[in-house]
C-alpha positions in Angstrom: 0.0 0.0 0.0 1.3 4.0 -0.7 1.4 6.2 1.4 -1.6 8.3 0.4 -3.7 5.0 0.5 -2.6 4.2 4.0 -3.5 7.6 4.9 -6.9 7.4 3.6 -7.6 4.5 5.7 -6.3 6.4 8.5 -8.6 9.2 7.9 -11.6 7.1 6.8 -11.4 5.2 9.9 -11.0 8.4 12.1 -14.3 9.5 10.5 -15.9 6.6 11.0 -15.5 6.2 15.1 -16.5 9.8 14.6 -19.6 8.8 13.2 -20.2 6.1 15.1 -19.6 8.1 18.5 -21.8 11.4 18.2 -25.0 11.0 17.9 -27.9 14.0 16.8 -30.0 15.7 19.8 -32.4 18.7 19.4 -33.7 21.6 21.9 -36.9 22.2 21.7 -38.4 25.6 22.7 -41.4 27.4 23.0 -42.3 30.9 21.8 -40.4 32.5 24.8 -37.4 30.0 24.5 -38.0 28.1 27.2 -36.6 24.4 26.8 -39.5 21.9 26.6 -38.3 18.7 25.6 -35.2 16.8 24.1 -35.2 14.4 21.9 -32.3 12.4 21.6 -30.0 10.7 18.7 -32.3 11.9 15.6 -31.9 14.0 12.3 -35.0 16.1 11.2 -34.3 17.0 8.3 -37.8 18.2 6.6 -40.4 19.8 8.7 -43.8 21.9 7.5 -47.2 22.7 8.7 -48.2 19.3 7.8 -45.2 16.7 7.8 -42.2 16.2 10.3 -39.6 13.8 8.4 -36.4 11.9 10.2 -33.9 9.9 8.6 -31.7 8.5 11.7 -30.1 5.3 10.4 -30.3 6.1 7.0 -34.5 5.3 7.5 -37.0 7.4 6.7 -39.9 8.1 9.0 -42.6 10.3 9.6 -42.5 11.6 13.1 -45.9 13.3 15.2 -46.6 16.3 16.5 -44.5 14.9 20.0 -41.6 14.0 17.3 -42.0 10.2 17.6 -41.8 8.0 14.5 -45.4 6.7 13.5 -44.4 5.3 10.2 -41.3 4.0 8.2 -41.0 5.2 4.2 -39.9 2.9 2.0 -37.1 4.6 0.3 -33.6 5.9 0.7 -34.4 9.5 0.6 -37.0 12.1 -0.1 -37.1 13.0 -3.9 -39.6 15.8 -3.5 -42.5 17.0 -1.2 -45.3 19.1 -2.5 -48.3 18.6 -0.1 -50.1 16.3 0.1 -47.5 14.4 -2.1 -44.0 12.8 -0.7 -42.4 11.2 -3.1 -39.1 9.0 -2.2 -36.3 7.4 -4.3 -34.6 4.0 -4.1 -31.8 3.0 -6.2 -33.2 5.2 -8.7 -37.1 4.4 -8.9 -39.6 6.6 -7.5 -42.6 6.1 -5.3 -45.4 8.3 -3.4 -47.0 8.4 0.0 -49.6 10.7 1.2 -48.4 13.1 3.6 -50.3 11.4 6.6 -48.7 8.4 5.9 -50.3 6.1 3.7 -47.8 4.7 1.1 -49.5 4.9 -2.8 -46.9 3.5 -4.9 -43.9 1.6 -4.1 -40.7 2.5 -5.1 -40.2 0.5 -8.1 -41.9 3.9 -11.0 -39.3 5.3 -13.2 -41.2 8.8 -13.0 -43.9 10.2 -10.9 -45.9 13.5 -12.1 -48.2 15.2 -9.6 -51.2 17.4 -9.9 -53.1 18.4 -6.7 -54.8 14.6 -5.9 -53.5 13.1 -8.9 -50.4 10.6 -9.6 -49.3 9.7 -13.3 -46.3 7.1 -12.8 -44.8 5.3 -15.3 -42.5 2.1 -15.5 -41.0 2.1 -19.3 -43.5 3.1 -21.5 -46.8 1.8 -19.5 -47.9 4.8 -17.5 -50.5 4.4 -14.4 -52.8 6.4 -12.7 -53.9 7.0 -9.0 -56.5 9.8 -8.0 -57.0 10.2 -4.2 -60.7 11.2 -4.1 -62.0 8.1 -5.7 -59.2 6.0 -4.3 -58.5 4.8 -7.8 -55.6 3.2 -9.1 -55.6 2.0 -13.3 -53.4 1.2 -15.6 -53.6 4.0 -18.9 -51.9 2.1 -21.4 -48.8 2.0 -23.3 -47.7 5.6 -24.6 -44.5 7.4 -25.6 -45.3 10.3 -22.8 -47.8 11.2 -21.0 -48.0 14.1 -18.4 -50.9 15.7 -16.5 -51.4 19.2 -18.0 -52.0 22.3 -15.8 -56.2 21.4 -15.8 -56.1 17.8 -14.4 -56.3 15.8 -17.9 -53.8 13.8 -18.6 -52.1 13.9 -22.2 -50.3 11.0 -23.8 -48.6 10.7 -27.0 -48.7 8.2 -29.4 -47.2 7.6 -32.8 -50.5 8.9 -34.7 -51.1 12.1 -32.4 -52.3 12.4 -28.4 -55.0 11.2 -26.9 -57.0 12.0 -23.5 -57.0 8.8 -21.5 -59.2 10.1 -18.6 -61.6 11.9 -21.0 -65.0 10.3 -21.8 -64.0 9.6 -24.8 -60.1 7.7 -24.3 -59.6 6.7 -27.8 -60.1 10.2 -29.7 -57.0 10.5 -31.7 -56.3 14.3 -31.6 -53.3 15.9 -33.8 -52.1 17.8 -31.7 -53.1 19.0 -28.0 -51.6 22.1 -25.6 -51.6 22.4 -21.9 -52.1 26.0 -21.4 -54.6 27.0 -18.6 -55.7 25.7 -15.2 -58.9 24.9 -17.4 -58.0 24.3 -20.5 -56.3 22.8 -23.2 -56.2 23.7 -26.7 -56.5 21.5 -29.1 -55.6 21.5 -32.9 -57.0 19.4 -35.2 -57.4 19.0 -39.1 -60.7 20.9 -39.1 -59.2 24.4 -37.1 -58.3 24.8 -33.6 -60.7 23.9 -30.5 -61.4 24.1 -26.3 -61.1 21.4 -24.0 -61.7 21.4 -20.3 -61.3 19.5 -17.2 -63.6 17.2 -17.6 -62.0 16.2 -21.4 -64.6 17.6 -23.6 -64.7 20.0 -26.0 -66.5 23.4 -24.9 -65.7 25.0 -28.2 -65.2 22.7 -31.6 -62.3 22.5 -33.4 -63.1 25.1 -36.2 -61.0 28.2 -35.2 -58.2 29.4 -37.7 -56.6 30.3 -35.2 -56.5 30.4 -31.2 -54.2 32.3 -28.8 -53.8 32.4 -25.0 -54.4 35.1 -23.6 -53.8 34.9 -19.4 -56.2 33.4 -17.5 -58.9 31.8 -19.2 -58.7 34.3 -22.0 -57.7 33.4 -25.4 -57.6 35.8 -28.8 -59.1 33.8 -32.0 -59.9 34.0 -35.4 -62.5 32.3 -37.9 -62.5 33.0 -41.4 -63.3 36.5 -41.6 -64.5 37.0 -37.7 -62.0 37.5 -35.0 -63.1 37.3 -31.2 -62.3 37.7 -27.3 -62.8 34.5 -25.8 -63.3 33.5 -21.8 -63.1 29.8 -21.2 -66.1 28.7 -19.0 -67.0 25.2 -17.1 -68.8 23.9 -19.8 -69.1 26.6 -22.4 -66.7 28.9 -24.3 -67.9 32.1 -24.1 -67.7 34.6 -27.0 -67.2 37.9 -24.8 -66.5 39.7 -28.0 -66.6 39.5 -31.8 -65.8 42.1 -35.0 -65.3 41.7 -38.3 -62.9 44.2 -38.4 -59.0 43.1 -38.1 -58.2 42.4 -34.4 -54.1 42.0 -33.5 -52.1 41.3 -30.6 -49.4 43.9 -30.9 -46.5 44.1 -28.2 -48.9 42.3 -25.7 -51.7 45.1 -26.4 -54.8 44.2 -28.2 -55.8 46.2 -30.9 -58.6 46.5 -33.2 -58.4 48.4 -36.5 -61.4 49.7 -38.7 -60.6 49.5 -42.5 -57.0 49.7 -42.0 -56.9 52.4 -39.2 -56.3 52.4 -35.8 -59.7 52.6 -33.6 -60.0 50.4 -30.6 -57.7 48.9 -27.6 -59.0 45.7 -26.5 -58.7 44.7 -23.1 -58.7 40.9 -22.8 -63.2 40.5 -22.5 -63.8 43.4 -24.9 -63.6 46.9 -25.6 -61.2 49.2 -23.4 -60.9 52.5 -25.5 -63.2 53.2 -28.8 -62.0 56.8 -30.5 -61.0 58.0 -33.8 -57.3 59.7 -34.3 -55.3 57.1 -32.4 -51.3 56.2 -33.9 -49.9 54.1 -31.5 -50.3 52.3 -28.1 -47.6 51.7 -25.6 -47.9 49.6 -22.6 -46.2 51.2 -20.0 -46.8 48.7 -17.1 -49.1 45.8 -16.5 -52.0 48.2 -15.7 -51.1 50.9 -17.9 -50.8 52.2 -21.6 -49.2 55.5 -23.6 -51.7 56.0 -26.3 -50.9 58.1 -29.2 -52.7 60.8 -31.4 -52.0 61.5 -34.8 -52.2 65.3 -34.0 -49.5 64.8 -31.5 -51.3 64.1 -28.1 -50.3 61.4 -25.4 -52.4 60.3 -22.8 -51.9 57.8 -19.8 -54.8 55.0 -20.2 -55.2 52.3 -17.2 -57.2 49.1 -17.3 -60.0 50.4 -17.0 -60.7 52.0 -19.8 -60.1 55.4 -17.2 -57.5 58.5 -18.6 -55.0 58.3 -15.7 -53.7 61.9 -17.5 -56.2 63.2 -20.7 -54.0 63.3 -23.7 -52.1 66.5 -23.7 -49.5 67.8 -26.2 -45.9 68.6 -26.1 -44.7 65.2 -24.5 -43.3 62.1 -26.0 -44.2 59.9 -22.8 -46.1 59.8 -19.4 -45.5 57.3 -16.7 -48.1 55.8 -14.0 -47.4 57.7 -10.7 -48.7 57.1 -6.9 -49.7 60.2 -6.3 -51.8 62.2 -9.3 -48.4 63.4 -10.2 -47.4 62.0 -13.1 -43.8 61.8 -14.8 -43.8 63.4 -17.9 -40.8 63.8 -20.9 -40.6 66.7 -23.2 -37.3 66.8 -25.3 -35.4 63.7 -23.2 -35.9 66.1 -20.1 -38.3 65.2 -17.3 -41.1 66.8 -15.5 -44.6 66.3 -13.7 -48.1 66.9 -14.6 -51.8 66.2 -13.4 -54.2 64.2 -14.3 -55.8 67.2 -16.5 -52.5 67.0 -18.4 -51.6 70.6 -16.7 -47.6 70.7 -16.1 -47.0 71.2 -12.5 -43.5 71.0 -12.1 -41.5 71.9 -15.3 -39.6 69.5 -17.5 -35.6 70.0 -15.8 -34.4 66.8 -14.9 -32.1 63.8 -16.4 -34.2 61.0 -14.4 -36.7 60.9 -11.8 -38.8 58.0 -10.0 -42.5 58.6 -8.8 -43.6 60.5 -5.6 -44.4 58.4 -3.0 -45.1 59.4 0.4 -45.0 63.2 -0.7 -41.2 63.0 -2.3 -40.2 62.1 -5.7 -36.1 61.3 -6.5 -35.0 63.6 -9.3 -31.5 63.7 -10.8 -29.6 66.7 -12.2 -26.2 65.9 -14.1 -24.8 62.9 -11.9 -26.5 63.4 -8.8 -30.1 62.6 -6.9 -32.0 64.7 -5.1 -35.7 65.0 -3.7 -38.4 67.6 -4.3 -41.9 67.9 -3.0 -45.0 68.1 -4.9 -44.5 72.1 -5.4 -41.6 71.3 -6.8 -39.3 72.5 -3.8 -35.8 70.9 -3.6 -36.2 69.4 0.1 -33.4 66.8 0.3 -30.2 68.4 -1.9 -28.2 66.5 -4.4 -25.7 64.1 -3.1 -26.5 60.8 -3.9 -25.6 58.4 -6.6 -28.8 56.5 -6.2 -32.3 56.8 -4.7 -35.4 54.8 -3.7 -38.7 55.4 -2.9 -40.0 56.1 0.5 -41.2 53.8 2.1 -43.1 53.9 5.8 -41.3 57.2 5.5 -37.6 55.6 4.9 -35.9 55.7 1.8 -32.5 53.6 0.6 -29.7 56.1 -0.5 -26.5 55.4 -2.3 -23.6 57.6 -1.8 -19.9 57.1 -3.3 -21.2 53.3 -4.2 -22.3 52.8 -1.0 -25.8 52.1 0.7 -27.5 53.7 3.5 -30.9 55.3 4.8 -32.1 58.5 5.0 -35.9 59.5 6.5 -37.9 62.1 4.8 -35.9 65.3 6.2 -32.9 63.6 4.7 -31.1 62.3 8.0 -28.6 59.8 7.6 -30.0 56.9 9.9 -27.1 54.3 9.7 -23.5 55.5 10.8 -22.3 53.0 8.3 -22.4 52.9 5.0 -22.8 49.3 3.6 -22.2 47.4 0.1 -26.0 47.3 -0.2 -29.5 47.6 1.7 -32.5 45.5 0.1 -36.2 45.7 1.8 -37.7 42.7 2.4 -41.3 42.1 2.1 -42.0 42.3 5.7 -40.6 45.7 5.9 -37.2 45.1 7.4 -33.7 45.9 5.9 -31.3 42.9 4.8 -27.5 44.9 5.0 -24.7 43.4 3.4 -21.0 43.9 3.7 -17.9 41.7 3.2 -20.4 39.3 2.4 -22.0 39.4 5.4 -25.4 40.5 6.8 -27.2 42.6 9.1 -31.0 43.5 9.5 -32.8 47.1 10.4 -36.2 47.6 11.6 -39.2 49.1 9.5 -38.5 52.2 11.8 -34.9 52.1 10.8 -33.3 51.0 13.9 -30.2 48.7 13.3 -31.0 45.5 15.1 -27.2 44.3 13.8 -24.5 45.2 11.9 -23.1 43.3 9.1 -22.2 40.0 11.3 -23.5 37.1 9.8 -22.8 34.6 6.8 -27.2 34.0 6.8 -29.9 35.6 7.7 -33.7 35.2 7.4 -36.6 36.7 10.1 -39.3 34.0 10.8 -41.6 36.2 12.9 -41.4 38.5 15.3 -38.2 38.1 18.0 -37.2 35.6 15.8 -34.6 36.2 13.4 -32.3 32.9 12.2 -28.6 33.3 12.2 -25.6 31.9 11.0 -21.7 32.3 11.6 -19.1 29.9 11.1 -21.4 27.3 9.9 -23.4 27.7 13.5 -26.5 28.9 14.5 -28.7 30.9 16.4 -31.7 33.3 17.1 -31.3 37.1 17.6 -34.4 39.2 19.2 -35.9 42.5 17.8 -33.6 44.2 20.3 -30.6 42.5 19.1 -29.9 40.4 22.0 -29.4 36.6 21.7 -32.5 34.0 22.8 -30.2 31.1 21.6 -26.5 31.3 21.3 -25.2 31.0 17.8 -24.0 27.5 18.6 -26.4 25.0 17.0 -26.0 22.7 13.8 -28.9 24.0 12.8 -32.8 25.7 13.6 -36.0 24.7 12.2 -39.3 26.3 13.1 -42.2 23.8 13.7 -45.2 26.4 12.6 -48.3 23.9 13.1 -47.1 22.9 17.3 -45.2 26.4 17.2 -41.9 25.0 18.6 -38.2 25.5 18.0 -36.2 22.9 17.2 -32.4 23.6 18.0 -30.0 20.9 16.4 -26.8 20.2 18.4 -24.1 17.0 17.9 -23.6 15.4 20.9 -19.8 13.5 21.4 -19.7 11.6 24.2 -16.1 12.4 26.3 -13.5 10.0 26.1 -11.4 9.0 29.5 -8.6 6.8 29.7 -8.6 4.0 31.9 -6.0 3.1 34.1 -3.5 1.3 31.7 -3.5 4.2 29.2 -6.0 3.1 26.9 -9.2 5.1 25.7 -12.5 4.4 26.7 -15.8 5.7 26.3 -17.6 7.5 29.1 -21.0 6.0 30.2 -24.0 7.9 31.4 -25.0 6.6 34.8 
């Protein structure tokens, strides 16, 4: 043996009496940290509102609400969980349980789909199906795929086309067939293009030149000479609106024109806007559109058919605002003006984002500043970058680096940091060096930049990590668990705490020099 081999052995042994010495223990807390149980030589490794999952001795069971096993998995490990669905791997075949422990398919599948209560599992090219509200299991056939599509059917291919096996009618032949709604699929055959719904039948015949997705159950089509706004129903396609006249989906905006011009935008049931004059039409954002006039006028339309700002002239664009005041361009400088299309505050700056709380950001040259709605300059230039205000904060960005200011333009932070991000519960995520800090929504710093991880799960309950190890920090920045566990989960359904720790038991030597194990008395 080499050197390098003997060593391995060395070192593989040393890991293994590592192994086979410590052994997995977890504290579990309450809601004001105090400890309420142990549990002893156990790995957790998936926990939700509905399932608790251990794997101690490579076995995996599902544990109750006391973290006892009730049931062993057949499998080596979990592939995926997507309630009510676990589905577990061994040696490379798949099977499914239910989440409250009743085992569905063995592991012996080569694939597993899911769908809400469905299964579609397949071993080769034979494909089976399991639905848990009839408690039905039946073989589908023999296909070259199959999949459940996004409204419960399931669609399998064959050499001559795809067929529906769960439909009423599992033999229909179709040419070709698209998944693309919660309750519908499209389907395409020789005679034009059709609906199908949940329930595999056809709520509109195949006899469309053409058929389009809209969102939702909204589709765009097209018969011979008649083009129409479609909703998608139960049991019933429902024409919502229907011209003769060319209708077009342009840029994601649908338009209608009348003998080649430009007269109608569409919104996705029927009419939004219906006037003569109109050029062009701009989406600006999801709820908004620039429409323009052929004698020069832009207006702001939202989606409701409602003139955010009434078409006014001298202005190439207008963007949707918070606040009635609504950023306007007029020769690639930037202004504001009303909803009457009246300029309030004249067209002077490079950039500029929307009010919001009573301030808009504005830039001049290479520099951001803040006005009010009169226009006043209330916060002067100095920044690189600015945000919005928020609860009456705003994130600044000075000489490439990140702080806050509140609305009189105090700096709140007496660092600067790489970046500050707002999470969606209103706190502040810092980072620096890689590592991370958090702010309250106020804008008081509840850490520095400490910490290689961090994620809030509630209130007084923020999850840290440093040097692989973990902990919980409070609101007021103190510790409620040291930062010296393996790892933290939060048990949301018996709202516990479940602190991971490693336990090694010590090693004495006995009187003739040799290593021995302590016991527990």
């Amino acid at each position: 043996m080499n050197i390098f081999g003997k060593w391995a052995l060395v070192i593989s042994m040393f890991l293994m009496s590592i192994n086979l010495c410590q052994s997995q223990i977890y504290e579990v807390y309450d809601q004001q940290y105090n400890m309420v149980q142990k549990i002893n030589n156990d790995h957790i490794f998936l926990l939700s509102e509905s399932i608790r999952v251990s794997d101690k001795d490579k076995k995996l069971k599902l544990l109750n609400y006391s973290y006892e096993p009730f049931i062993e998995l057949e499998g080596a490990e979990i592939y995926q969980y997507l309630s009510p669905w676990i589905i577990v791997t061994n040696e490379g075949k798949f099977g499914a349980y239910h989440e409250y422990g009743e085992q569905i398919l063995k592991p012996e599948y080569d694939h597993i789909d899911l769908h809400y209560n469905q299964l579609l599992a397949n071993k080769g090219n034979v494909y089976f199906h399991y639905d848990i509200g009839s408690q039905t299991f039946q073989t589908l056939g023999n296909f070259q795929e199959a999949f459940i599509a996004q409204n419960g059917q399931v669609i399998a291919q064959i050499p001559s086309g795809y067929l529906l096996p769960l439909s009423p009618n599992p033999q229909q032949v179709y040419q070709n067939l698209t998944s693309v709604s919660n309750g519908t699929i499209i389907s395409h055959e020789p005679s034009g293009f059709g609906m199908i719904n949940r329930k595999g039948e056809y709520i509109l015949e195949p006899i469309l030149d053409s058929l389009n997705h809209i969102e939702g159950e909204y589709f765009y089509g097209y018969n011979e000479n008649q083009y129409m706004l479609i909703k998608a129903l139960e049991d019933d396609a429902d024409i919502r609106y229907s011209s003769y006249h060319k209708i077009s989906l342009e840029d994601d905006v649908i338009l209608e024109y009348i003998h080649g011009k430009l007269r109608r935008v569409m919104k996705k049931d029927g009419i939004l806007l219906d006037i003569v004059g109109m050029k062009e039409v701009v989406r600006k954002d999801q709820e908004h559109y620039n429409v323009y006039f052929k004698n020069g006028k832009v207006g702001l339309l939202d989606q409701k058919g409602v003139w955010r700002v009434v078409p006014m002239e001298g202005v190439t664009a207008i963007y949707p605002a918070n606040e009635d005041l609504f950023g306007a361009v007029k020769e690639q400088k930037f202004g504001f003006v009303n909803r009457s299309g009246n300029l309030v505050i004249p067209f002077q700056f490079d950039e500029i984002n929307k009010f919001s709380e009573g301030l808009a950001g504005i830039k001049t040259g290479d520099q951001w500043g803040f006005i009010n709605r009169t226009g006043e300059l209330v916060i002067p230039y100095q920044y690189d970058q600015v945000g919005e205000f928020k609860r009456g904060l705003a994130i600044v960005k000075k000489n490439g680096k990140s702080n806050l200011i509140d609305k009189t333009g105090k700096i709140l932070l007496q660092d600067y940091y790489n970046t500050i991000s707002l999470s969606d519960d209103h706190y502040y995520i810092t980072e620096d060096d890689n590592l991370f800090g958090i702010i309250d929504p106020l804008g008081n710093e509840i850490s520095t930049p400490s910490f290689q991880s961090i994620r809030r799960d509630g209130y007084d309950r923020i999850i840290v990590e440093r040097n692989k190890k973990f902990g919980i920090l409070k609101e007021d920045g103190e510790l409620a668990l040291p930062i010296y566990y393996q790892s933290i989960l939060v048990d949301n359904a018996t709202n516990k705490i479940l602190a991971e720790d490693i336990y090694i038991p010590p090693v004495i030597e006995d009187t003739n020099g040799k290593k021995k194990k302590k016991r527990n008395k």
